[in-house]
Phi, psi and omega in degrees: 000179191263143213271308193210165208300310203304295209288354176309289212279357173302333200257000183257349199250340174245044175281165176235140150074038174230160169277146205206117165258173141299149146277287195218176167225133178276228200257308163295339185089009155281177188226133181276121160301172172205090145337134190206111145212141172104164179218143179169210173269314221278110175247125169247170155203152205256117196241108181246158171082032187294335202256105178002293200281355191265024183285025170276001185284302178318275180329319207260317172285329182313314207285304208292336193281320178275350172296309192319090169288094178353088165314130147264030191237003203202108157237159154249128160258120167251147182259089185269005182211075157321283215245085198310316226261333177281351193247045152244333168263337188281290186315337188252352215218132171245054173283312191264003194308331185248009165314141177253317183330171146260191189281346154292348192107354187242163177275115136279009177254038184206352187282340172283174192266033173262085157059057151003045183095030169249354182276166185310099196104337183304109179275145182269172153086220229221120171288142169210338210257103169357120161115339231219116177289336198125318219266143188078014187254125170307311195069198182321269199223188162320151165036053175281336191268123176312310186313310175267015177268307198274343174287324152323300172285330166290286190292355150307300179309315179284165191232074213279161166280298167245147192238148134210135228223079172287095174259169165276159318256204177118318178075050208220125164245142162257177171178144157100173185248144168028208222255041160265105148292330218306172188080346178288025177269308195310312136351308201283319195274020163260307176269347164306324187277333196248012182091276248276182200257155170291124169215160159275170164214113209259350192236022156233165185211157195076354175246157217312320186261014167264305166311316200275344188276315166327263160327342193227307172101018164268172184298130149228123182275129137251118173256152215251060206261160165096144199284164190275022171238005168267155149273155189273144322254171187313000000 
């Protein structure tokens, strides 16, 4: 993995044949790239590292971005380090090696305007306390985070077909919110190409493929890589 923020972006800046923004800045003061390959209507994005420790993710959306032969019918954006500032904190200090959080303290995968602190395990407020990994910390309010405000606010503007949102483990894909199935043929043919099982998540909220599915009524995804017998992390 990459020893600091530099050598991260050294390694995002020497992909060929990508666009490269700010997304967003954090709490910390990094600034999240965002990838841009291909051109077209049918716009997807690819959102990875939501959870700290999962930052094997990162590595893994990069290699598919350079595999990725350029369509003119199909781009991709990606976000390979959502949640900079916490998987940094992970990489240096090994105190923080099992943190889900960002550097406030909050879940972003709980952070979003999907039904808000209603899902199963969702805690209010802030991790602050020795021990308390993050995970299910709410934060404030909806988009309380830079981090899930600026991905919140990008899919309000774009008009994505598809979201997919990479974590660690299991070897598992969810898709749909409550009780929106739809899409599950599409669903189905997605964890069939990667081997793993097709699920639902009938108890969350608040997370990334529960907004776009929510808000759009379109595919939204989590995908699960690494088998569920490694530790975290990966």
């Amino acid at each position: 993995m990459y020893k600091n923020y530099e050598e991260f972006i050294s390694s995002v800046e020497a992909i060929e044949g990508v666009e490269i923004q700010n997304f967003a800045q954090t709490e910390n003061g990094l600034v999240i790239p965002l990838l841009k390959k291909g051109k077209g209507q049918v716009k997807i994005l690819v959102v990875a590292a939501v959870h700290a420790r999962e930052y094997i993710t990162t590595p893994l959306v990069l290699e598919l971005l350079k595999e990725y032969n350029p369509s003119k019918n199909v781009r991709f954006d990606v976000v390979p380090m959502l949640n900079i500032d916490g998987v940094f904190m992970s990489l240096n200090d090994e105190s923080e090696r099992l943190r889900k959080s960002n550097a406030r303290g909050a879940d972003l995968n709980c952070n979003f305007n999907a039904l808000w602190g209603e899902g199963k395990g969702n805690r209010f407020g802030y991790a602050s306390l020795s021990g308390d990994d993050g995970s299910g910390r709410m934060g404030a309010c909806p988009e309380s985070e830079a981090e899930a405000e600026s991905v919140g606010r990008r899919i309000r503007l774009y008009d994505y077909s598809l979201v997919v949102a990479y974590h660690s483990k299991g070897e598992e894909v969810y898709y749909g919110f409550g009780a929106d199935t739809r899409y599950k043929e599409y669903a189905e043919r997605y964890a069939d190409y990667l081997g793993y099982t097709l699920k639902t998540t009938p108890y969350s909220a608040g997370g990334l493929k529960d907004y776009f599915t929510l808000r759009t009524g379109r595919l939204g995804l989590t995908v699960e890589v690494g088998n569920n017998g490694l530790e975290h992390p990966i």
